[in-house]
N, C-alpha and C positions, 0 to 999 in steps of 0.2 A: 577498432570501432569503439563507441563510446557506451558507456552504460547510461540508463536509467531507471531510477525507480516511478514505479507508472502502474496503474490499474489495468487488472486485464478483467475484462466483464465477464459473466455467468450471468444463470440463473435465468427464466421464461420470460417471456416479453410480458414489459410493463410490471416487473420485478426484479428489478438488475439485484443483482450480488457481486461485488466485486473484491480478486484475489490485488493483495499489492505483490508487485513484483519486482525484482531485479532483470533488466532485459539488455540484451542491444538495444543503441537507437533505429537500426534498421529495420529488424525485426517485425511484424506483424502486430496489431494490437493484441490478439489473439494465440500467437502466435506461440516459437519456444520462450524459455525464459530460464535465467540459470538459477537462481531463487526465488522460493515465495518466501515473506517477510510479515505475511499479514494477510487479514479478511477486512472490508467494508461492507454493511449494510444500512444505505442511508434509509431505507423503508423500517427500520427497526423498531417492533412494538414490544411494549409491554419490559417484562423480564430481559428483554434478551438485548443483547448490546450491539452497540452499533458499530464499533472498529474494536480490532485487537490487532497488535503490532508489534513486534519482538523489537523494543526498540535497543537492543548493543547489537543485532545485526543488523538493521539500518543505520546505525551509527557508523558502524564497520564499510557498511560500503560507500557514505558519504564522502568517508574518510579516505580509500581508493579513488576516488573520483568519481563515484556514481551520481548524477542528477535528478532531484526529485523533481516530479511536476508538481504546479502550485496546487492542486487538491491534497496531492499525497506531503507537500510541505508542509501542510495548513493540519490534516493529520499526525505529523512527528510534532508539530507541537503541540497539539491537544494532549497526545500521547505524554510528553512530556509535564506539562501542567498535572494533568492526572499522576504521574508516579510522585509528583513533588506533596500534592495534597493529602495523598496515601498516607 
């Protein structure tokens, strides 16, 4: 079966927080997952950030074949713009 990396939601209604994950594609949104890779918080104020992302393990599982979906695409490259400006 194939992988993806994909958000799995958290967090009380009408404040998502979302884990980035390594999954099946079968698998549940919710569901198992065989790594976390990362946090999403698109409500993010103030101090507190709004993604973090281990980005040479999602490189790693790119590179396996794992599929991002286009949020968490659009993610690895902010990620990466951010460590360039660093």
């Amino acid at each position: 079966m194939a992988l993806k990396i994909r958000l799995q939601r958290q967090g009380n209604r009408n404040r998502p927080v979302y884990k980035i994950v390594v999954a099946e594609s079968g698998s549940r949104r919710d569901g198992r997952y065989v790594e976390a890779v990362g946090n999403y918080n698109p409500q993010a104020r103030g101090n507190a950030s709004e993604f973090s992302l281990i980005l040479d393990r999602a490189d790693y599982w790119v590179s396996v074949g794992a599929k991002p979906t286009d949020t968490v695409r659009s993610l690895i490259r902010r990620a990466r713009l951010a460590a360039i400006q660093k």
